[in-house]
TORVEXNU-129358 format. One record per residue (C-alpha): y, z, x; residue in three letters; residue number from 1. Coordinates in Angstrom, 2 decimals. Layout:
N
+---------+---------+---------+--------+-----+
:       v :       w :       u : residu : num :
+---------+---------+---------+--------+-----+
:       Y :       Z :       X :    ALA : NUM :
...
+---------+---------+---------+--------+-----+
END
This chain:
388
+---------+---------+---------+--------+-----+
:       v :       w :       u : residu : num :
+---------+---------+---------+--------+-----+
:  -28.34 :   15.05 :  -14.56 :    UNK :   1 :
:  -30.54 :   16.33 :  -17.63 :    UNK :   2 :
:  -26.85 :   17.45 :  -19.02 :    UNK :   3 :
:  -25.87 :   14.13 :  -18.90 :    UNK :   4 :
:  -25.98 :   13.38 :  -22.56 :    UNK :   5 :
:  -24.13 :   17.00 :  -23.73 :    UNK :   6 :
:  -21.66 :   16.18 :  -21.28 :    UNK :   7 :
:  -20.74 :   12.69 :  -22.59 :    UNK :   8 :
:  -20.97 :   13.59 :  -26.25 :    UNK :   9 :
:  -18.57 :   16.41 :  -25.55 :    UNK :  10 :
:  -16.12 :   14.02 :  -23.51 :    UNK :  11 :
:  -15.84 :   11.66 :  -26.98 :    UNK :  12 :
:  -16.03 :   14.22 :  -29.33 :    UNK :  13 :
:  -12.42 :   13.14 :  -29.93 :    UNK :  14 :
:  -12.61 :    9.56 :  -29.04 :    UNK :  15 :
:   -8.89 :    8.96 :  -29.66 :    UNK :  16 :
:   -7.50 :   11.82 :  -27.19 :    UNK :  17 :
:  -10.30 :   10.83 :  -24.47 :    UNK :  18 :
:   -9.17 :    6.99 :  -24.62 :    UNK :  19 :
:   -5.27 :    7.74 :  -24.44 :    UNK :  20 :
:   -6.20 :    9.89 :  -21.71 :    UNK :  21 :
:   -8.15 :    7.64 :  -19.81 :    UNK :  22 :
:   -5.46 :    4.79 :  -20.30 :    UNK :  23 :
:   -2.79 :    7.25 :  -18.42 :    UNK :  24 :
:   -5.73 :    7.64 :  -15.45 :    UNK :  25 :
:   -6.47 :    3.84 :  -15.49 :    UNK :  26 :
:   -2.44 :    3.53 :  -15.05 :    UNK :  27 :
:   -2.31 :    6.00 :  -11.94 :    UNK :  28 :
:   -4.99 :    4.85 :   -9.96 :    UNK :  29 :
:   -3.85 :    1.39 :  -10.87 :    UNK :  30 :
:   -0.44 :    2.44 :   -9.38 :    UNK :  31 :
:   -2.16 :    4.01 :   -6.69 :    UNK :  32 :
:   -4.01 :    1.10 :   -5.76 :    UNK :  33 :
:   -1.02 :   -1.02 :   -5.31 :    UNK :  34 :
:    0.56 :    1.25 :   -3.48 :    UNK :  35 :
:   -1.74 :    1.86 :   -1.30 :    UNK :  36 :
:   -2.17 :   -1.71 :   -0.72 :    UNK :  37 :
:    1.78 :   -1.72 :    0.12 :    UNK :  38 :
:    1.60 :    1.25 :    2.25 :    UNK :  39 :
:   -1.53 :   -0.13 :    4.00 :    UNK :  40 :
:    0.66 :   -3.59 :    4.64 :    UNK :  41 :
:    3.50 :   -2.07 :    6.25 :    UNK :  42 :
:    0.97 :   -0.01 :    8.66 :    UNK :  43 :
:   -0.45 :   -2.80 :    9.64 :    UNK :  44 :
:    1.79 :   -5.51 :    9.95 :    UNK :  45 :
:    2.49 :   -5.99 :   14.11 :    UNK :  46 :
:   -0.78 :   -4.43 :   15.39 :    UNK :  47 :
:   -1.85 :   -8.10 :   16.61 :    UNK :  48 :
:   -0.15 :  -11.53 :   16.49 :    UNK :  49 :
:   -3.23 :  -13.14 :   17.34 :    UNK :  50 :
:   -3.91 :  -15.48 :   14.37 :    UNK :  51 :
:   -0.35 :  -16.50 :   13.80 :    UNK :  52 :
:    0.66 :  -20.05 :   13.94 :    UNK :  53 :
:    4.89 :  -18.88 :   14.18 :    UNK :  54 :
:    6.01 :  -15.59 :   15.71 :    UNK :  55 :
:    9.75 :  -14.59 :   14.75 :    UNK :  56 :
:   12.05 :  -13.03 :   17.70 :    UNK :  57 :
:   14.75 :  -10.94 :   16.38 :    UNK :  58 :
:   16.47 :   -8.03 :   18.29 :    UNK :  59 :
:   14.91 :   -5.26 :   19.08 :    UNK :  60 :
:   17.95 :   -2.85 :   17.72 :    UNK :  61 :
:   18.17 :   -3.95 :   14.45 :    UNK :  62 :
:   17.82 :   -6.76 :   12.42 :    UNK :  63 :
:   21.48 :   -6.98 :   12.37 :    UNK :  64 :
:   21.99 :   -7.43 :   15.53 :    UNK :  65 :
:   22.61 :  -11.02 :   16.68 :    UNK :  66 :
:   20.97 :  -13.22 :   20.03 :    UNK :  67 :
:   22.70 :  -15.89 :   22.18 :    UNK :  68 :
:   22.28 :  -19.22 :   21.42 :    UNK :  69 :
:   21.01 :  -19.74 :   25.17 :    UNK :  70 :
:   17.80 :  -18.28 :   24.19 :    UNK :  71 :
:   16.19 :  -21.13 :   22.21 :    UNK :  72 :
:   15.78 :  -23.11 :   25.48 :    UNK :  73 :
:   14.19 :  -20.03 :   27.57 :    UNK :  74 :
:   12.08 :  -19.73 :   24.25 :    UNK :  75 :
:   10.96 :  -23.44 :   23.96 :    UNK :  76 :
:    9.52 :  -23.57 :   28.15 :    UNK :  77 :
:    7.61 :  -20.21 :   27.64 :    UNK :  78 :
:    3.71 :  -21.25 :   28.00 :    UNK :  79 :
:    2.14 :  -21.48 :   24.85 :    UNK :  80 :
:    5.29 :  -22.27 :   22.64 :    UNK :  81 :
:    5.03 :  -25.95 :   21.24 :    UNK :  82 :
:    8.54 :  -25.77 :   19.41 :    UNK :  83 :
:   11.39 :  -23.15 :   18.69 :    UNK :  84 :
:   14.24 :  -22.69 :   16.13 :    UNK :  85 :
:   16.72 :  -20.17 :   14.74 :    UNK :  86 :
:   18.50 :  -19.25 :   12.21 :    UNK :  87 :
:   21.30 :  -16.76 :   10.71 :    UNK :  88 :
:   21.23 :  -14.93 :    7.28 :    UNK :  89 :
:   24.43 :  -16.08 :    5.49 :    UNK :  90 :
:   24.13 :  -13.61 :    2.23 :    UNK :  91 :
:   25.07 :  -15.73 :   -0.30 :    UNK :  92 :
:   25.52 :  -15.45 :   -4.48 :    UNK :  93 :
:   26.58 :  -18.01 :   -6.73 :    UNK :  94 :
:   29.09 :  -17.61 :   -9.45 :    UNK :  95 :
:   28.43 :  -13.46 :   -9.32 :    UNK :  96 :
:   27.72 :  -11.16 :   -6.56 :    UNK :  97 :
:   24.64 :  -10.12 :   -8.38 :    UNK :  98 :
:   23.52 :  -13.80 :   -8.01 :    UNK :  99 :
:   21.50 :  -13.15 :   -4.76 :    UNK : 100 :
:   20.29 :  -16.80 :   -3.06 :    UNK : 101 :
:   18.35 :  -16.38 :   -0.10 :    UNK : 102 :
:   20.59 :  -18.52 :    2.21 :    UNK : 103 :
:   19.96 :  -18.75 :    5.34 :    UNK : 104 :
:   22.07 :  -21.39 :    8.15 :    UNK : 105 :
:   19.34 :  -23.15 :   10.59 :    UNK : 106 :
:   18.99 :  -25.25 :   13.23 :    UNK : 107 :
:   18.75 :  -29.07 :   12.53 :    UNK : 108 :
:   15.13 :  -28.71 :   13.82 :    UNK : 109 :
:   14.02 :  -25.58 :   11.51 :    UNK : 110 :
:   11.87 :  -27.71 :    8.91 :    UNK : 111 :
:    9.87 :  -29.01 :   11.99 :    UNK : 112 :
:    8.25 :  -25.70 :   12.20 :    UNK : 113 :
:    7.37 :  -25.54 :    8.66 :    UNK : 114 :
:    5.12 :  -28.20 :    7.97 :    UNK : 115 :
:    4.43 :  -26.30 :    4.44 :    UNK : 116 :
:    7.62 :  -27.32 :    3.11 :    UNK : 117 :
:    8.20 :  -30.99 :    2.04 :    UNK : 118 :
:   11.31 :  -32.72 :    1.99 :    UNK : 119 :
:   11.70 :  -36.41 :    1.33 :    UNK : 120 :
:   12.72 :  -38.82 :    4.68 :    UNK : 121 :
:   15.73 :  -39.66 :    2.77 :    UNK : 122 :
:   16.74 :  -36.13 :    1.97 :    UNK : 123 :
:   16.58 :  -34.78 :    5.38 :    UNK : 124 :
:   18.62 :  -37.97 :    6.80 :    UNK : 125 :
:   21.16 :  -37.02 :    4.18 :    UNK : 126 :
:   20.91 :  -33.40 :    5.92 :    UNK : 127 :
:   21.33 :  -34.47 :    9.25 :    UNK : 128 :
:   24.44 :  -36.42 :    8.53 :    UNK : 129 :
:   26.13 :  -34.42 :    6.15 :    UNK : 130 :
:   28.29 :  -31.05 :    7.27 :    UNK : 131 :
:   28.38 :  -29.91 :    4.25 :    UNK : 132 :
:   24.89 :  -30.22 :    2.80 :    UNK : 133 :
:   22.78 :  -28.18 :    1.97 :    UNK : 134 :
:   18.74 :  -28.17 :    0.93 :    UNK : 135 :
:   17.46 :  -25.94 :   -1.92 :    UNK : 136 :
:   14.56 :  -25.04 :   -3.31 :    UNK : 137 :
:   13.12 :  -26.73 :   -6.53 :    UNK : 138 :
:   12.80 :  -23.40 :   -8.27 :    UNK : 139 :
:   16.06 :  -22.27 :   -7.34 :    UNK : 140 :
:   17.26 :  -25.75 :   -8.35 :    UNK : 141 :
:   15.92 :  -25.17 :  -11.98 :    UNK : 142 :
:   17.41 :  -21.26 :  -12.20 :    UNK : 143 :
:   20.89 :  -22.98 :  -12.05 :    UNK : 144 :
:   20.21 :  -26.53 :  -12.83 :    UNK : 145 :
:   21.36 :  -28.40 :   -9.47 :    UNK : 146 :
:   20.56 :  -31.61 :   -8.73 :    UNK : 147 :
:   20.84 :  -33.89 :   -5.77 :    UNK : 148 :
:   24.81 :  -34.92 :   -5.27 :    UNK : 149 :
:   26.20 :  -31.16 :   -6.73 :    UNK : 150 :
:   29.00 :  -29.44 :   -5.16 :    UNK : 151 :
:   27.94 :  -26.36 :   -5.23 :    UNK : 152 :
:   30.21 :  -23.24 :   -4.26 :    UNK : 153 :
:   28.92 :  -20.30 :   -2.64 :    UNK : 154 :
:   30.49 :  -17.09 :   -1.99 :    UNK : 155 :
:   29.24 :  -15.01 :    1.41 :    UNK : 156 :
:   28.87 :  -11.34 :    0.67 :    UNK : 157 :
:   28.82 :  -10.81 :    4.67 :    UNK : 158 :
:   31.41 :  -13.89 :    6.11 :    UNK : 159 :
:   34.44 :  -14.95 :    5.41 :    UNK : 160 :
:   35.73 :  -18.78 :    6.65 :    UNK : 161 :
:   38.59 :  -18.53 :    9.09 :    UNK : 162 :
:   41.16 :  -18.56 :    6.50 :    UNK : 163 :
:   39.89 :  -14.91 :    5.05 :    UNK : 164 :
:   37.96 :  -16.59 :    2.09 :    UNK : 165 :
:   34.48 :  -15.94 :    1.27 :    UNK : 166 :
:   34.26 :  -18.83 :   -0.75 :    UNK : 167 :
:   32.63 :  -21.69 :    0.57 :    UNK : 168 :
:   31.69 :  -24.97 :   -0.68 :    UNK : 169 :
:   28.64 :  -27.04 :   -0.23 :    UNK : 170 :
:   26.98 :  -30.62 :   -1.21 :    UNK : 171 :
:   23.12 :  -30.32 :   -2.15 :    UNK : 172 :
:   21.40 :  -33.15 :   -0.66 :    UNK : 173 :
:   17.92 :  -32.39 :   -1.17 :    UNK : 174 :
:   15.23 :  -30.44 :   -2.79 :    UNK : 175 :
:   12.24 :  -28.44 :   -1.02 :    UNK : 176 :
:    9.17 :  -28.27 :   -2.07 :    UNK : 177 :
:    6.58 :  -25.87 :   -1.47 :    UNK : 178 :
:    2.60 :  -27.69 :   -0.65 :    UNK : 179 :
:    1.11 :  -24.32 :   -0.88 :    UNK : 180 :
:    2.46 :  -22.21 :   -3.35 :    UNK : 181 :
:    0.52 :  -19.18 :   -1.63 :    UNK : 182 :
:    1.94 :  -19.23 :    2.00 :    UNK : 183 :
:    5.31 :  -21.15 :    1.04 :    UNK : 184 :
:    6.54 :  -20.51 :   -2.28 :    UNK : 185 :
:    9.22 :  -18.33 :   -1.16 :    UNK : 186 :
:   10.87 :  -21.56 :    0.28 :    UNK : 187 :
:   11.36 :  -22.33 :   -3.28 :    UNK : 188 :
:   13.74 :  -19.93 :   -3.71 :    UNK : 189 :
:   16.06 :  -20.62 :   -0.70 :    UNK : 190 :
:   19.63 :  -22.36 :    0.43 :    UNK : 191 :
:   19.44 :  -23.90 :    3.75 :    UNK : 192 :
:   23.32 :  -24.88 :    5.44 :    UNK : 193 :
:   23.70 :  -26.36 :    8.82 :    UNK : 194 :
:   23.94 :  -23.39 :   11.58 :    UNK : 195 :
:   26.99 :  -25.67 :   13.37 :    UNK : 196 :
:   29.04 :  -25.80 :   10.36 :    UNK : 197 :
:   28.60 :  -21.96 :    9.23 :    UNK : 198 :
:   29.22 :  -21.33 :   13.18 :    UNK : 199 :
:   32.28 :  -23.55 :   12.81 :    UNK : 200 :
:   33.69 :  -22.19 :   10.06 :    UNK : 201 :
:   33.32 :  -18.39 :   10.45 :    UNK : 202 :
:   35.20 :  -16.10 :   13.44 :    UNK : 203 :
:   32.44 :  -13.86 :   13.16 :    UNK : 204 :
:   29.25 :  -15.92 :   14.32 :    UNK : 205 :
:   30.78 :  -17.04 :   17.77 :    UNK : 206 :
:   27.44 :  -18.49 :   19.26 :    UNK : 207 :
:   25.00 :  -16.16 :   17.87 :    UNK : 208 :
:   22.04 :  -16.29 :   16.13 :    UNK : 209 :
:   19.95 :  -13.94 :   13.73 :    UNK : 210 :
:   16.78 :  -14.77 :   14.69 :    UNK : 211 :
:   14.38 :  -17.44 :   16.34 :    UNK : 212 :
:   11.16 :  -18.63 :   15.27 :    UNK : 213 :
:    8.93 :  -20.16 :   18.36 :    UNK : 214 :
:    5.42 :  -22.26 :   17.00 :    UNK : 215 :
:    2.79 :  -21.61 :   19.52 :    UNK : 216 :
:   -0.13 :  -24.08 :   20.77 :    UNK : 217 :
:   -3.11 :  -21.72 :   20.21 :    UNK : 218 :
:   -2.82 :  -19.12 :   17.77 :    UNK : 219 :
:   -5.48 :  -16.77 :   19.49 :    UNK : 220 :
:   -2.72 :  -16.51 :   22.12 :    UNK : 221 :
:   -0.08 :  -15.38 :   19.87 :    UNK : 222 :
:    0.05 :  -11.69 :   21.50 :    UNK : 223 :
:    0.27 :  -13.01 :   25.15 :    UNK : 224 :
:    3.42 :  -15.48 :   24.21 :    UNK : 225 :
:    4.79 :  -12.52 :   21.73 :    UNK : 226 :
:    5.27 :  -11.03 :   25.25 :    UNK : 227 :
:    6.30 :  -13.21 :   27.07 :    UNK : 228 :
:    9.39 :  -14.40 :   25.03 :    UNK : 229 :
:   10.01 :  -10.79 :   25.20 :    UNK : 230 :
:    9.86 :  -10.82 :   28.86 :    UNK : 231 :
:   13.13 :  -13.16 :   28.84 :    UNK : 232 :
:   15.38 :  -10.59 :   28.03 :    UNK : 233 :
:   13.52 :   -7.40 :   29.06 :    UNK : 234 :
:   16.45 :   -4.79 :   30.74 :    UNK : 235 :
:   19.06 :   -7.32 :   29.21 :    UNK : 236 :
:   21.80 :   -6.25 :   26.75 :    UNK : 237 :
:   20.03 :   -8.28 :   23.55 :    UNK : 238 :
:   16.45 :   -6.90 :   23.84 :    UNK : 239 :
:   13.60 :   -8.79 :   21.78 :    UNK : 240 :
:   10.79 :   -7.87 :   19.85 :    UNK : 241 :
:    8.50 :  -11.08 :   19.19 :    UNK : 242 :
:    6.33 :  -10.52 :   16.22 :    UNK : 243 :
:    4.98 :  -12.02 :   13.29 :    UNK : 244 :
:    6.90 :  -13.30 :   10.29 :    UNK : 245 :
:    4.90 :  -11.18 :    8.14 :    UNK : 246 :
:    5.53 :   -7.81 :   10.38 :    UNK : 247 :
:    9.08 :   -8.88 :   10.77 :    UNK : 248 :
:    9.56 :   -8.66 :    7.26 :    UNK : 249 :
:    7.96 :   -5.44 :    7.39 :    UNK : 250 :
:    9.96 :   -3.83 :   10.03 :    UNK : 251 :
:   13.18 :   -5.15 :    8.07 :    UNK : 252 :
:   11.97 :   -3.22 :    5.52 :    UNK : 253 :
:   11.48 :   -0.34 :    6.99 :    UNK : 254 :
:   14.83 :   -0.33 :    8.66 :    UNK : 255 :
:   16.07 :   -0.01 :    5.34 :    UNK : 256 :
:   13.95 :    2.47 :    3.89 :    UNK : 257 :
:   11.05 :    4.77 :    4.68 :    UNK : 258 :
:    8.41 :    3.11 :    2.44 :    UNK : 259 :
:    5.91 :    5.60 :    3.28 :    UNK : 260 :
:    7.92 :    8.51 :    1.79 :    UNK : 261 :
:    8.95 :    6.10 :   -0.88 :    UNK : 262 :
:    5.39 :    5.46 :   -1.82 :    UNK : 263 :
:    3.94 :    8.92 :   -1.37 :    UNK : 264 :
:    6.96 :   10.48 :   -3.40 :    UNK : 265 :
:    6.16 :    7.78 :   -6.29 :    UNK : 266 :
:    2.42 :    9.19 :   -6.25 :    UNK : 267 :
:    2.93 :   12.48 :   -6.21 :    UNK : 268 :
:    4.72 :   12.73 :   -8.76 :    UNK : 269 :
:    2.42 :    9.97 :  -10.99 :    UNK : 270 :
:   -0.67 :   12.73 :   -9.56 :    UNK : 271 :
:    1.44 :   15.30 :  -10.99 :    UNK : 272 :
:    2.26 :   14.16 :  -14.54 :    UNK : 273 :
:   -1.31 :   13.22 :  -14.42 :    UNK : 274 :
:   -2.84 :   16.95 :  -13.48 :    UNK : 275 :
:   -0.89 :   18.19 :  -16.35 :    UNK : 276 :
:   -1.93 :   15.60 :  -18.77 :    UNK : 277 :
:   -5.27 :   15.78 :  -18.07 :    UNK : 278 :
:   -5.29 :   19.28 :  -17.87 :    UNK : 279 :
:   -4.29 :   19.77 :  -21.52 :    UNK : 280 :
:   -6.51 :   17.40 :  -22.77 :    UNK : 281 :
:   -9.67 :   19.44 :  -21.39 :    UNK : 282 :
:   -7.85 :   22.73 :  -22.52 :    UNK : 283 :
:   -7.84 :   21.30 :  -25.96 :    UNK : 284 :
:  -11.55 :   19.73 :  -25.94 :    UNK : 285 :
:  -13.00 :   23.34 :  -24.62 :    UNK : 286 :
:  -10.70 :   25.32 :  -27.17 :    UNK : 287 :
:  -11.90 :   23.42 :  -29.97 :    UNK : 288 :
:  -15.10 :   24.01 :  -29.14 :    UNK : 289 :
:  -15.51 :   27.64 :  -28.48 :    UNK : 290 :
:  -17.53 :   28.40 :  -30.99 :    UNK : 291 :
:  -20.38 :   25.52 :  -29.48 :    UNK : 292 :
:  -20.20 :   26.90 :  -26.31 :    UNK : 293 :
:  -20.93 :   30.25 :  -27.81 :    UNK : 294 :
:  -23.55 :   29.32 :  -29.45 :    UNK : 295 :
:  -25.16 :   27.56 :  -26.32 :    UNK : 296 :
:  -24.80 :   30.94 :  -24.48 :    UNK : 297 :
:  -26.63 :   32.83 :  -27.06 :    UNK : 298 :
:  -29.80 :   30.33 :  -27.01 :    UNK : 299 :
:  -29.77 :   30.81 :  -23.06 :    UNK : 300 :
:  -27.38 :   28.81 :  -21.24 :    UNK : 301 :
:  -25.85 :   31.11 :  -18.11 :    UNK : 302 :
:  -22.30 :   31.18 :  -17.48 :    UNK : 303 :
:  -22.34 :   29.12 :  -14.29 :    UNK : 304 :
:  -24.57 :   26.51 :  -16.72 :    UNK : 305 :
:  -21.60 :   25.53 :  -18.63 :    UNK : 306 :
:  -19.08 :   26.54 :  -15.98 :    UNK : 307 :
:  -20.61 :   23.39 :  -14.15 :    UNK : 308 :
:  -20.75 :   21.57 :  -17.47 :    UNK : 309 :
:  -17.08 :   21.58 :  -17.97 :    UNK : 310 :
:  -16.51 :   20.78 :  -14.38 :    UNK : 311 :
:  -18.51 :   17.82 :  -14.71 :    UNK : 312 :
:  -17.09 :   16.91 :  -17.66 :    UNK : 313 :
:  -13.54 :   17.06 :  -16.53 :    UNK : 314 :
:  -14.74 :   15.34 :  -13.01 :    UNK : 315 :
:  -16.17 :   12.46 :  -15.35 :    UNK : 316 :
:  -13.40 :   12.05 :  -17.33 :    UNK : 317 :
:  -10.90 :   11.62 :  -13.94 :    UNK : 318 :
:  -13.80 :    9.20 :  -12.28 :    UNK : 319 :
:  -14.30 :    6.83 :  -15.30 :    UNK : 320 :
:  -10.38 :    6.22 :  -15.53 :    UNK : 321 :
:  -10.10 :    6.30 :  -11.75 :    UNK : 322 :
:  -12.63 :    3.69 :  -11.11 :    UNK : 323 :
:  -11.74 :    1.05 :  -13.56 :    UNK : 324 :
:   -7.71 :    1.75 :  -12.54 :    UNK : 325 :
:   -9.02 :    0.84 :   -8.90 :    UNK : 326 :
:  -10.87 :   -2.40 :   -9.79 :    UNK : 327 :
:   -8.21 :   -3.65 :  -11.62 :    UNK : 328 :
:   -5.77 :   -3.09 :   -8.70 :    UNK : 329 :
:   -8.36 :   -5.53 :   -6.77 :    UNK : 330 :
:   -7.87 :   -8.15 :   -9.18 :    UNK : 331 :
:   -4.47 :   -7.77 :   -9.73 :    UNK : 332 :
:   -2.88 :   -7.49 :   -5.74 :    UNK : 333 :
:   -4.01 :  -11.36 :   -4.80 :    UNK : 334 :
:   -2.00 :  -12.30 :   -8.24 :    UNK : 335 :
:    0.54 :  -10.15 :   -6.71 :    UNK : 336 :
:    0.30 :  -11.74 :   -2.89 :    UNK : 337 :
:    0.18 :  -15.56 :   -4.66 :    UNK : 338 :
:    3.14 :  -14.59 :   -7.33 :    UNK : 339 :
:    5.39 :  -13.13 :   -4.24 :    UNK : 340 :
:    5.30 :  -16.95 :   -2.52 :    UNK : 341 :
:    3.83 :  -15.65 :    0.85 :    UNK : 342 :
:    6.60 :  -12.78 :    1.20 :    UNK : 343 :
:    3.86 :  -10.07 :    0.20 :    UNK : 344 :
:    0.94 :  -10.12 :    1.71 :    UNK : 345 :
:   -0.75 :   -7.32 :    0.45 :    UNK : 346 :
:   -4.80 :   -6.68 :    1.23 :    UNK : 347 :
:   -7.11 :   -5.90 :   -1.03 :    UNK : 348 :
:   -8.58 :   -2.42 :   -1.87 :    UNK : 349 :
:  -10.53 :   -1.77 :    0.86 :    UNK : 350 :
:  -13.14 :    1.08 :    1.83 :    UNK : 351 :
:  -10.55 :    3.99 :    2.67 :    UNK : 352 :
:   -8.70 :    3.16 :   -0.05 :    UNK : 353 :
:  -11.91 :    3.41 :   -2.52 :    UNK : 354 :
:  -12.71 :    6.79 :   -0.72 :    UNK : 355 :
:   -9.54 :    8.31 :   -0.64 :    UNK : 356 :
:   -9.55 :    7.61 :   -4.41 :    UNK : 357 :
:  -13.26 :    8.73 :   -5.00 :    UNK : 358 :
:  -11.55 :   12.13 :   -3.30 :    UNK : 359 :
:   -8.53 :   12.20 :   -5.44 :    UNK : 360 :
:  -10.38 :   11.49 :   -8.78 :    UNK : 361 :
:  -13.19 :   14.47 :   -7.87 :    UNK : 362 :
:   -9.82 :   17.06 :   -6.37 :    UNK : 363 :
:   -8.13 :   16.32 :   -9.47 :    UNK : 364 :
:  -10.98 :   16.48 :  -11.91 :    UNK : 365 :
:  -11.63 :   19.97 :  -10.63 :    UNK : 366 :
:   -8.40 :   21.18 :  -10.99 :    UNK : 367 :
:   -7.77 :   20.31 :  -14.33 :    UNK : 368 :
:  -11.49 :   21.60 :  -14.85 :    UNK : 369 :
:  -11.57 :   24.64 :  -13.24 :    UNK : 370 :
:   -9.35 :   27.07 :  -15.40 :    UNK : 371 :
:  -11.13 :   26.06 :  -18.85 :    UNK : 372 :
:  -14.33 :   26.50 :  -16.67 :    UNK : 373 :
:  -13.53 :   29.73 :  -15.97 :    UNK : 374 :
:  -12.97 :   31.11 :  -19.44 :    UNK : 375 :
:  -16.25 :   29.23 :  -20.33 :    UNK : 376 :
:  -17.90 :   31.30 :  -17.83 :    UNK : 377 :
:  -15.95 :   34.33 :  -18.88 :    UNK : 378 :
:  -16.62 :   34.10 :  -22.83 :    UNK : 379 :
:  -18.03 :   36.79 :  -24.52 :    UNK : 380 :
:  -20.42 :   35.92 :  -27.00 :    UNK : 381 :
:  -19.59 :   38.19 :  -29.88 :    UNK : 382 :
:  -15.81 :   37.49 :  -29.00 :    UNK : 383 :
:  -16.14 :   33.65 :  -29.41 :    UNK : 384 :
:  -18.29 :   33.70 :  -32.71 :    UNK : 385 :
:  -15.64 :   35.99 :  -34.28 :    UNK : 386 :
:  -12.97 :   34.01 :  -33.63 :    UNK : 387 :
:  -11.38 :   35.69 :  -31.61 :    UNK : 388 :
+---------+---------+---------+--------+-----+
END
C-alpha cells in the first residue's frame, strides 16, 4: 500500500486515455450486470410458487400446444384454487405485420383474476354483450389513437376465419387501465377478444385453450395446488406444468432460445474487446514511460517491485471501472423491472454477482497487466536509458 500514490499518478498520467478507458469498463460490467441479472431470472424463475397469488397451467410440451376446455372446471374444485380462467394467444398486428399487439382471446371471467387492471362497470357490460368487442389497453389506445366505439381491424398472423381470411374485425368497447404500473403495466399494451367468438370463427381452435390461469386462497400454498392441478392430467395425452406467470414467461422464453448461451456469447465477446482494449492502453502507459521505470531501477527498485507495480496498476484500472459499471447496473435493473410493466422481473445485483465480478475485474486486470509486467521486470537498465 506505500505504492499507492506512484501507482495512481502513473494510472492518470494521461488522464484522457485512462477516462475513455474506464468509460468502455464502466460499459462492460454495466452490460454484465444486466445480464447477469437476466441470466439469474431465467434460473430462477419455477424453483417455488410459494408467494404467488395466480399460477398459469400451460402444457407441458410446449407452449404451443393447446388444453381442453374441460379442464377449467377440474381446475376451479382443486383445494386451494378460489377462481380459474383461460385464454388463447391470437397473434395479432394492425395495419402491418410488423405491428405486433399482444392479443390474446379470454374467458368472460379473465379480468376477475386481475384485480390490477381497472375497467369501468359500463365498459365490461359493453364486453359481455358485445361479440365483437374488444378491450385495449390505454397505452396501446394512444400508439394508434382508438377510442371507445372504433372498428378496429385486425389481421391474425397464426388464424385464419373459416372463410381463409386472416382479417378480422373488431368493436373496442373499453379501455384498461393499469393501478400499478409496476406489476400491471404490461396490460396496457394488450387486445383482449371474447374466447367464444375467436373459437367460433376459426376451424383451427375447436375447443381448445392456450393456457389457464387458477387464483389460489393462500399463496404460501401455491407449490402444493401447482401440483395438484398437475395431478388432473398426469399419464393423460395433454400433460400440465402449473407454474408461475413469471416462470411461465421464462420457460416460453427459453423454448425459443437458449438465453444462457445467448447471454454468455454476448459477454464474451464484450470481455474480449475489453482485454484488448485495455491491454493496449497499459502497453502504451508502460512504453511511454520506460525511461521512469529505468530510472526507478537504478535508485533500487527490484524487478518484481515494479513487476507488482504494473500489476496493480492494471488491476486498479479494471476494478475502478468494474465497480462503478456494477453499481450502476443496481440502480438501473428496478428502472428496467418498473419500465418492462411487470413482464421483467429482474433482481438486483446480488452477492455472487458482485463476486463473480470482483473475480473478473482482478482475472482481467492481470492479463492485460501481466505482459507489460514482464518486460518491466525484464528491462535492462542501460538498454532503457539509451533508448533503446
Amino acid at each position: 500500500m506505500k505504492y499507492l500514490h506512484l501507482i495512481w499518478a502513473s494510472l492518470f498520467r494521461r488522464k484522457t486515455r485512462t477516462v475513455l478507458t474506464l468509460i468502455s469498463i464502466i460499459a462492460a460490467f454495466l452490460l454484465f450486470g444486466l445480464l447477469d441479472a437476466v441470466r439469474t431470472s431465467f434460473t430462477q424463475a419455477g424453483q417455488s410458487a410459494n408467494g404467488a397469488a395466480r399460477l398459469q397451467t400451460g402444457s407441458k410440451l410446449s407452449f404451443i400446444q393447446t388444453l381442453p376446455q374441460s379442464l377449467e372446471a377440474q381446475i376451479a374444485r382443486v383445494d386451494g384454487v378460489k377462481d380459474a380462467t383461460y385464454a388463447n394467444w391470437f397473434g395479432g398486428a394492425y395495419q402491418d405485420p410488423h405491428n405486433q399487439v399482444f392479443t390474446f382471446a379470454v374467458a368472460p371471467n379473465y379480468l376477475d383474476l386481475y384485480p390490477e387492471i381497472s375497467v369501468s362497470e359500463t365498459e365490461r357490460k359493453a364486453f359481455a354483450d358485445t361479440r365483437t368487442g374488444a378491450l385495449v389497453g390505454e397505452r396501446l389506445a394512444e400508439r394508434f389513437h382508438w377510442k371507445v366505439g372504433d372498428h378496429v381491424p385486425m389481421q391474425s398472423t397464426i388464424f385464419p376465419d373459416r372463410q381463409g381470411s386472416k382479417n378480422w374485425q373488431f368493436d373496442i368497447v373499453g379501455l384498461m387501465h393499469s393501478t400499478d404500473k409496476k406489476a400491471a403495466g404490461f396490460f396496457d399494451q394488450m387486445f383482449l377478444l371474447h374466447w367464444k367468438y375467436f373459437d367460433d370463427t376459426t376451424p383451427y381452435n375447436q375447443g381448445q385453450v392456450g393456457w389457464y390461469v387458477a387464483r389460489v386462497v393462500d399463496v404460501n400454498q401455491a407449490d402444493r395446488v401447482a401440483k395438484a392441478i398437475d395431478t388432473l392430467s398426469a399419464n393423460s395425452d395433454h400433460e400440465t406444468r402449473t407454474q408461475t406467470e413469471q416462470a411461465a414467461t421464462a420457460s416460453w422464453m427459453k423454448q425459443l432460445a437458449d438465453i444462457g448461451l445467448i447471454v454468455g456469447s454476448i459477454m464474451g465477446a464484450v470481455f474480449f474487446t475489453l482485454l484488448l482494449l485495455a491491454g493496449n492502453t497499459m502497453m502504451q502507459a508502460v512504453r511511454e514511460r520506460t525511461s521512469e521505470l529505468a530510472v526507478m531501477k537504478t535508485i533500487g527498485f527490484s524487478g518484481g517491485s515494479l513487476l507488482a507495480m504494473v500489476l496493480a496498476e492494471s488491476v486498479l484500472l479494471l476494478v475502478l471501472g468494474g465497480m462503478i459499471g456494477l453499481a450502476l447496473a443496481a440502480a438501473v435493473i428496478p428502472a428496467v423491472t418498473l419500465g418492462s410493466g411487470g413482464l421483467l422481473n429482474l433482481p438486483s445485483v446480488g452477492r455472487s454477482s458482485w463476486v463473480l465480478g470482483g473475480v473478473l475485474m482482478v482475472l482481467i486486470g492481470v492479463l492485460v497487466g501481466a505482459l507489460p509486467a514482464s518486460k518491466v521486470m525484464r528491462l535492462k537498465i542501460v538498454d532503457a536509458l539509451a533508448g533503446r
